[in-house]
Structures are given as C-alpha cells and as structure tokens.
C-alpha positions as CSV (number, residue, x, y, z in Angstrom):
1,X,7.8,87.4,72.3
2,X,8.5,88.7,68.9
3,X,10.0,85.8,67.3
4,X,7.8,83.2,68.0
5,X,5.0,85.7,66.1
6,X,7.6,85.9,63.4
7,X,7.7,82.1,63.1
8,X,4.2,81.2,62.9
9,X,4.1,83.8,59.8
10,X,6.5,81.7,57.9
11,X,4.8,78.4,58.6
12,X,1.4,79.7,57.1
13,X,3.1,80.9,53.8
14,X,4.6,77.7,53.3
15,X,1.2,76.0,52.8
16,X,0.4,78.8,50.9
17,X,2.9,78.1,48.2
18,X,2.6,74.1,48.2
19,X,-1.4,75.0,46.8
20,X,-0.1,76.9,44.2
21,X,2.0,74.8,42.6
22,X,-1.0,71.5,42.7
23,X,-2.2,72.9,39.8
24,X,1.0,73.3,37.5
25,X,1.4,69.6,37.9
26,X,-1.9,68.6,36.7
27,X,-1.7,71.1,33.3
28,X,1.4,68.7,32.9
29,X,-0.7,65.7,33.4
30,X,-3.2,66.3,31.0
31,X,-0.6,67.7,28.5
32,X,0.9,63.7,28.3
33,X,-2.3,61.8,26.8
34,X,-2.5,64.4,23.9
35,X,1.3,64.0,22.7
36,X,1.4,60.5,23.1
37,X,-1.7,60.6,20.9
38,X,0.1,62.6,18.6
39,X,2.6,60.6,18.5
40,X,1.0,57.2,17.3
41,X,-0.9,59.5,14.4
42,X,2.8,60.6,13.1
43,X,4.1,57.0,13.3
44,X,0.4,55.4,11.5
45,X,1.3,58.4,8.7
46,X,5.2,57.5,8.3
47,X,3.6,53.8,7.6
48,X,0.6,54.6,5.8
49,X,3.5,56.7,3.3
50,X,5.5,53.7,3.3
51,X,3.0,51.4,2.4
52,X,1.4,53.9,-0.3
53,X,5.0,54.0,-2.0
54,X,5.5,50.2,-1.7
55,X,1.7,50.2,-3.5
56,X,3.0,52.4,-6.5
57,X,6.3,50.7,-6.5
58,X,4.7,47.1,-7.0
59,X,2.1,48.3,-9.3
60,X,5.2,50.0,-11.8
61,X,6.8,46.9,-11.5
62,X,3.5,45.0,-12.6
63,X,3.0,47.4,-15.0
64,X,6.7,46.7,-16.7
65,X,6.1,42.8,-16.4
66,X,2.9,42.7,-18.2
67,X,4.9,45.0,-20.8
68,X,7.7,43.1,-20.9
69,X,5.0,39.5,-21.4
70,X,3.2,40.8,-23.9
71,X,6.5,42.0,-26.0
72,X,7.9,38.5,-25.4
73,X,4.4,36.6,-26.8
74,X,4.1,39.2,-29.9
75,X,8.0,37.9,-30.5
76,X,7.3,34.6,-29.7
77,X,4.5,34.7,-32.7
78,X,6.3,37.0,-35.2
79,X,9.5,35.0,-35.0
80,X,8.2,31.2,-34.2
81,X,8.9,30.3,-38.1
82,X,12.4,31.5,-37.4
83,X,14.3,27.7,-38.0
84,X,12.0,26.7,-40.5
85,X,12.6,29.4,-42.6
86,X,16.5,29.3,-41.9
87,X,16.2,25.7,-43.2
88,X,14.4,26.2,-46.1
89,X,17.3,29.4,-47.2
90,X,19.4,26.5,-48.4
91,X,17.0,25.0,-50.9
92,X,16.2,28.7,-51.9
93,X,19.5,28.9,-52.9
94,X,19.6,25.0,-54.4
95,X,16.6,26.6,-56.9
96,X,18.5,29.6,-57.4
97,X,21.6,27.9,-59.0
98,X,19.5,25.8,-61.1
99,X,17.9,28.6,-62.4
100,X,20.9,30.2,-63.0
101,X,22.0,27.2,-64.5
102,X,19.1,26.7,-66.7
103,X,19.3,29.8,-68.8
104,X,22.5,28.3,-70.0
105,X,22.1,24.8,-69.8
106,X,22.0,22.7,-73.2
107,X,20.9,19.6,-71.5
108,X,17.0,19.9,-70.6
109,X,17.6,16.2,-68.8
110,X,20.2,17.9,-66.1
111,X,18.1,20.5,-65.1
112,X,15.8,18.4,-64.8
113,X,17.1,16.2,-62.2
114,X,18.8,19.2,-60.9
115,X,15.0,20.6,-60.0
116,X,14.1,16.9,-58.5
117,X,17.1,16.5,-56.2
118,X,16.1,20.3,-54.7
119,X,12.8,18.9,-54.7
120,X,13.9,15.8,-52.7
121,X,16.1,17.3,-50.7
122,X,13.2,19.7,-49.0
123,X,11.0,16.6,-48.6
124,X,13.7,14.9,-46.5
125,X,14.1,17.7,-44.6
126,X,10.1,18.4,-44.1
127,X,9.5,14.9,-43.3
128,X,12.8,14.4,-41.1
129,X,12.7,17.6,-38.8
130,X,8.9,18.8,-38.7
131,X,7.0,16.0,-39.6
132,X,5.1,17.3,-42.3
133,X,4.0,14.4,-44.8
134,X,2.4,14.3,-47.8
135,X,-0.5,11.6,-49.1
136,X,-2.6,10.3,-51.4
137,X,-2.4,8.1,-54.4
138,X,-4.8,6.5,-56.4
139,X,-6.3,3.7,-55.3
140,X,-6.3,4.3,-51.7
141,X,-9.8,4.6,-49.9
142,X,-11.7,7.3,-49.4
143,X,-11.8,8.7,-46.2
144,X,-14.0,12.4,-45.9
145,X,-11.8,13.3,-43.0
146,X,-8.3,13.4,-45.1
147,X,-9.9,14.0,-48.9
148,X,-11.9,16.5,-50.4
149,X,-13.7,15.1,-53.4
150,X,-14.3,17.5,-56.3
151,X,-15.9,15.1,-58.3
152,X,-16.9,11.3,-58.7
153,X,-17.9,8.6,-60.7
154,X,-19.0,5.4,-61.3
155,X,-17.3,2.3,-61.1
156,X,-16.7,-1.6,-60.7
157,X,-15.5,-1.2,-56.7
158,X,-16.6,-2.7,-53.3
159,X,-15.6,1.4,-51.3
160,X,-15.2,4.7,-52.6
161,X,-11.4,5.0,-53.3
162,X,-9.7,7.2,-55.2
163,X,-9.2,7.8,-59.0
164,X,-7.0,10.2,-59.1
165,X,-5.5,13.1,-57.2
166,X,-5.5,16.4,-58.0
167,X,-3.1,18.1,-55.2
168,X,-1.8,16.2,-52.5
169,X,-2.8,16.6,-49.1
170,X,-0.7,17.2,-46.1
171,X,-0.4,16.3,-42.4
172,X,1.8,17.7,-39.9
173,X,2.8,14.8,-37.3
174,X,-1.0,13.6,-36.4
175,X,-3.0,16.8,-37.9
176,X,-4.1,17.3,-41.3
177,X,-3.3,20.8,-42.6
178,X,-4.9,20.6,-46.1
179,X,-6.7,17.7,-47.2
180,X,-6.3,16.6,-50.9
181,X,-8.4,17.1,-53.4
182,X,-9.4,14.0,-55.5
183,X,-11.9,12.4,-57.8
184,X,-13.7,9.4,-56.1
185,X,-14.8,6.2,-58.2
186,X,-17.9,5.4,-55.9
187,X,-19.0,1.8,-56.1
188,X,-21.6,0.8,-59.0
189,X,-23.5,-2.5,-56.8
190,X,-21.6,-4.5,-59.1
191,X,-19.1,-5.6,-57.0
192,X,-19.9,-7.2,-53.2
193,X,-18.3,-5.8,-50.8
194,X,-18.8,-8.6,-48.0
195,X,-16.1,-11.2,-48.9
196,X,-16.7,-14.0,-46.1
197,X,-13.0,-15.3,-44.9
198,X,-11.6,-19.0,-44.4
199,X,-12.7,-19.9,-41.3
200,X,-16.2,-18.2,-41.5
201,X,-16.4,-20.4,-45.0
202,X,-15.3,-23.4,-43.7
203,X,-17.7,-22.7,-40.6
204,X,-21.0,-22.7,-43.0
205,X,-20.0,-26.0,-44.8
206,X,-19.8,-27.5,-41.3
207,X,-23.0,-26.3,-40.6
208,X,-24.5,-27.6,-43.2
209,X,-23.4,-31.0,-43.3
C-alpha cells in the first residue's frame, strides 16, 4: 500500500514544475520585439552614416569642381590673346631690326620701305587670320554708325560724305571696334539729291505725250 502513496506524490510535483517554467518562456517572448527593434535602429544608423559621408564626399567634390571652373575661366580670360600676341612677336622683331638698322642706315628711302613692308606685313596678317579691317577714305558716305564726325562743313554735295579722315576706323569681322574720326562736308542745297533714272525719264515723256 505504500507505493501506490509514493506514486501519486510524484505525479503532483510534475505539474508543479511544468507551471514554473510558463513564465520563463514568456520573459523570452517579450525579450524578441525589443532586439529586433534594436536591430533595424543600428542598421537605419550604419545607412544614415553612409549616406552622411557620401553627402560630404559629393559636396568636396563640388567644391573642387567649381574650384577647378573658376581657375579654368580666369585662364581662359588672362590667356585668350595668347595666338595673337605670338603672331604679332614676329613683326615686333621685323620693327626691331629696322630700328636697329636705322641708327646706321645712310639711305632714309630703305628704311623707309623697310618700316612699310613691317607695316604690310601685320595688315596681311590682321586681315587674313582675325578679320580685323580697317576703313574710311574720303569721299565715302557718311554713315553715324561707323564715323564719328569731329567737325563739318559746307559744301556742293547731294549726302554727307566725308572730307577727310583723321584716324581710321576699325571693324572686327561684322563689329565695329572703333569708329573713325572724320570731317563731314554736309550738303549746301545746291546740289539735288533726287536724280530720276532712265526708265522713270522715259516713263514721264510718255505720259506726257
């Protein structure tokens, strides 16, 4: 009769033990939401680092590019006569030798046209390469937009044209870059400046008879 007792001792411990161990598993449980939370604000810091150091590194980069533009455009302007002036060296030294020349020269003739083949030989190479032109002469018209007249007067002509010119302008390709100065003969009423042509004549005599 004793070991039955004995049995029915062990199978209310059992129970027993089962109850304390519910609560062990829910402490685990509730321990999981918090390090997978945890976990996602450690990975959203790792990016948010990365991104903040791909921010910097862009910005240094921009940085060194508007640097490096602006050095290139100051260049670009100190240095954009560069050709030109590596042209011209050779008539620099074309007026050198004939200054040279000229402090021994005899004949004033040579130097001379030793001074006008320099001078023709830069004209050429103005004209040819960078299409720089001079103009004005006298008798060509007047025109406000290419001449600057410093003074006028008077005269037996049908337009304003020019009686003489006092510096020559200049125009580079279609621009003008300094306008010539001149004197202006400006017309006196003596002269008509509607001349009727051929067929306009022979039109009127038709007419009329």
């Amino acid at each position: 009769m004793s070991h039955p007792h004995k049995q029915s001792e062990q199978t209310d411990e059992k129970p027993e033990e089962s109850t304390e161990a519910e609560p062990q598993r829910a402490e685990d449980i509730q321990e999981d939401p918090v390090a997978a939370l945890q976990k996602v604000v450690d990975e959203l810091k790792a990016e948010n680092a990365d991104l903040q150091d791909q921010v910097l590194r862009r910005a240094a980069d921009f940085d060194n590019y508007r640097k490096r533009m602006i050095k290139e455009k100051q260049d670009a302007f100190d240095y954009a006569n560069t050709n030109l002036l590596k042209d011209l060296l050779d008539s620099l030294d074309n007026f050198d030798r004939t200054i040279e020349a000229a402090a021994t020269a005899t004949d004033v003739k040579a130097i001379a046209d030793g001074v006008k083949m320099v001078n023709t030989s830069l004209v050429s190479l103005l004209e040819d390469k960078y299409g720089l032109t001079s103009y004005g002469a006298a008798g060509d018209a007047f025109d406000p937009d290419m001449h600057e007249a410093i003074g006028s007067e008077t005269g037996a002509v049908a337009e304003p044209i020019l009686k003489a010119v006092y510096l020559k302008g200049y125009r580079l390709k279609d621009r003008v870059i300094r306008h010539a100065k001149v004197m202006v003969t400006m017309p006196d009423g003596t002269v008509d400046g509607q001349q009727p042509d051929s067929a306009a004549a022979e039109h009127d005599s038709s007419v009329c008879n």
